[in-house]
C-alpha positions as CSV (number, residue, x, y, z in Angstrom):
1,X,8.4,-15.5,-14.5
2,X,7.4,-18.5,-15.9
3,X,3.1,-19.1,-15.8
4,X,0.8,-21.7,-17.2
5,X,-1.5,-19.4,-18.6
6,X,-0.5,-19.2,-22.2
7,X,-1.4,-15.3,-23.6
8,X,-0.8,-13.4,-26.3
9,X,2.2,-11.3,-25.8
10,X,0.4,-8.5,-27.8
11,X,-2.3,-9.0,-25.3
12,X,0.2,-8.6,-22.8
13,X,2.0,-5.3,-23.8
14,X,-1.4,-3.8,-24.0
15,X,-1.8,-5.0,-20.1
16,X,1.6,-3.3,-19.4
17,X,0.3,-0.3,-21.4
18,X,-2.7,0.1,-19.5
19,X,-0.9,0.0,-16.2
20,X,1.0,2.3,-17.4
21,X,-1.4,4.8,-18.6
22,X,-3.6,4.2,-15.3
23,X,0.0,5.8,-13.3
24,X,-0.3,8.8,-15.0
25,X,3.9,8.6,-14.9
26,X,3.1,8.2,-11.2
27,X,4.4,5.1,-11.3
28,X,1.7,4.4,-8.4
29,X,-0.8,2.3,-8.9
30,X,-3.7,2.5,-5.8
31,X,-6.0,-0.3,-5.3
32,X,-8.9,1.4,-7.2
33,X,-6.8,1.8,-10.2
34,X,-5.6,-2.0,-9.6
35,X,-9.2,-2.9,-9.4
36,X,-9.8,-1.4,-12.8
37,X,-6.5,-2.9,-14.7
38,X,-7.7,-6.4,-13.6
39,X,-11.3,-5.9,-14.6
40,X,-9.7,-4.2,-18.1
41,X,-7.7,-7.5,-18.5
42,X,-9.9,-10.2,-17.6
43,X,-13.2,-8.5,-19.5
44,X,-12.3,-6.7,-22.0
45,X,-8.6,-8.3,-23.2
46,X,-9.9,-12.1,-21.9
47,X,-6.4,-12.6,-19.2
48,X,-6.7,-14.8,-16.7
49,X,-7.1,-12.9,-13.6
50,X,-4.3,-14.6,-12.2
51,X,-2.1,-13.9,-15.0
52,X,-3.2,-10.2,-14.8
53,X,-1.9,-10.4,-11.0
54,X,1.2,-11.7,-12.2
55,X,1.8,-9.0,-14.7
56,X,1.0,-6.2,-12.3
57,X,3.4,-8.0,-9.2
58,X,6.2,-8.1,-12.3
59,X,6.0,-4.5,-12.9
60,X,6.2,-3.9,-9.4
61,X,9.0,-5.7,-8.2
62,X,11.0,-4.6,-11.5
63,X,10.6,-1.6,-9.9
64,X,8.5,0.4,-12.8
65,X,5.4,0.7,-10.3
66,X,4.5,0.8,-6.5
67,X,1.6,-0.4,-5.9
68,X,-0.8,1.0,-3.0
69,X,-0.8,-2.0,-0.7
70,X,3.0,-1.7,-0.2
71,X,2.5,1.8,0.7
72,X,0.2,0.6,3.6
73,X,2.3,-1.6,4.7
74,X,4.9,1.0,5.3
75,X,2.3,3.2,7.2
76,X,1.3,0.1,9.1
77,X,5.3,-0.4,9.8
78,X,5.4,4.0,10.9
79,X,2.3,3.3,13.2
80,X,3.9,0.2,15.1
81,X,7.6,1.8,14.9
82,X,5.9,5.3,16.4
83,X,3.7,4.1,18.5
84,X,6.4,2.5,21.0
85,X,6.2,0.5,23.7
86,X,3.2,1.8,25.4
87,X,1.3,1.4,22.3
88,X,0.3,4.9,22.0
89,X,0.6,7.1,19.0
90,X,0.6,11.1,19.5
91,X,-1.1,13.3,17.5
92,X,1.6,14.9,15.9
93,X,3.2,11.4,14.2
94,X,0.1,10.5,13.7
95,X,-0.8,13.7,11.5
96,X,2.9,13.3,9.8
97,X,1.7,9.2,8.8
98,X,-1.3,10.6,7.2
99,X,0.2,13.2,5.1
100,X,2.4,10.6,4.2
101,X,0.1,8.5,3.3
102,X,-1.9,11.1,1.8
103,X,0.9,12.1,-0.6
104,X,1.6,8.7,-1.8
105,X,-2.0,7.7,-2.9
106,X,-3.4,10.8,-4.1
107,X,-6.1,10.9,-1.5
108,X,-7.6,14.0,0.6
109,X,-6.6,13.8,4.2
110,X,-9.7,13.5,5.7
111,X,-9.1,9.4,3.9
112,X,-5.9,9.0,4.7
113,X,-6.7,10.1,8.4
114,X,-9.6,7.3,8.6
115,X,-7.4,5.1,6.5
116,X,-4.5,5.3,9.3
117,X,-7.1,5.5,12.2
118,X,-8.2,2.0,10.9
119,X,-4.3,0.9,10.5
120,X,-3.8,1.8,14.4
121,X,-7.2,0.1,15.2
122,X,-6.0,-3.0,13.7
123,X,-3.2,-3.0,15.7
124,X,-3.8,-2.3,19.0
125,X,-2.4,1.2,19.3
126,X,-4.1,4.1,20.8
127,X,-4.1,7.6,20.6
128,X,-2.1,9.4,22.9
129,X,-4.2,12.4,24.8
130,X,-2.6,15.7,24.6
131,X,-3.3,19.0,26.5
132,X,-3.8,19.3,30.6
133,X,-6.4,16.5,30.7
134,X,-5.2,14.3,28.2
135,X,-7.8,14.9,25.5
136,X,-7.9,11.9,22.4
137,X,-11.0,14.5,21.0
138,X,-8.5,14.8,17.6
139,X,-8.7,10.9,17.3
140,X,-12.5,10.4,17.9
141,X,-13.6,12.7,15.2
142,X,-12.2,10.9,12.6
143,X,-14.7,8.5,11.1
144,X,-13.4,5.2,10.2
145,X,-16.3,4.7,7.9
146,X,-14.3,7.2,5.6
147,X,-12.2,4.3,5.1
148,X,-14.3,2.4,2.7
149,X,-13.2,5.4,-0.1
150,X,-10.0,4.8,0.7
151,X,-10.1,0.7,0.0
């Protein structure tokens, strides 16, 4: 990928070494641990922050590394595949999303719940009531607020 911000390629390797290190052989990368890479790399090993994007998107789309947004973008694609027509997502895909997404970002579910409550906010879907009158009780205890852990 060819970039106008000349660096070290020392410098560079270290980046990649970081990254690397901050997967733990995960080879995922969540936005907190993104956060810090970029913060390591701009501060501490003087990359442009742009440059330090660039080096994290390469390692992703070689492959090496998923990084956290793509894994929400996948849960937003379950939550508007499973939802349907009728916009309404039961309780039981939406318990299977969040271990999903609990799984793939190392987070407790009581996050991931709030994270996908938030997905399925922002898209217009609602929970679909379950029992003899229909209850949605499972949907409004999670607290989106939760969410702000998960960012």
């Amino acid at each position: 990928m060819i970039h106008n911000d000349p660096i070290d390629q020392g410098v560079e390797a270290k980046l990649r070494d970081i990254i690397r290190i901050k997967t733990n052989g995960e080879n995922w990368l969540t936005k907190r641990d993104e956060q810090e890479v970029l913060t390591i790399a701009v501060e501490r090993l003087g990359i442009p922050l742009s440059r330090a994007q660039t080096i994290i998107s390469s390692e992703a789309s070689s492959g090496k590394l998923k990084l956290e947004k793509n894994g929400e973008t996948v849960v937003s694609a379950m939550v508007d595949a499973l939802a349907g027509p009728k916009r309404k997502l039961k309780k039981s895909f939406f318990d299977l999303i969040s271990q999903y997404y609990a799984k793939m970002n190392e987070r407790i579910e009581t996050e991931a719940q709030a994270k996908v409550k938030k997905i399925m906010i922002q898209q217009g879907v609602l929970p679909k009531g379950e029992g003899l009158f229909g209850s949605t009780r499972w949907y409004r205890l999670i607290s989106v607020e939760d969410t702000t852990s998960a960012n």
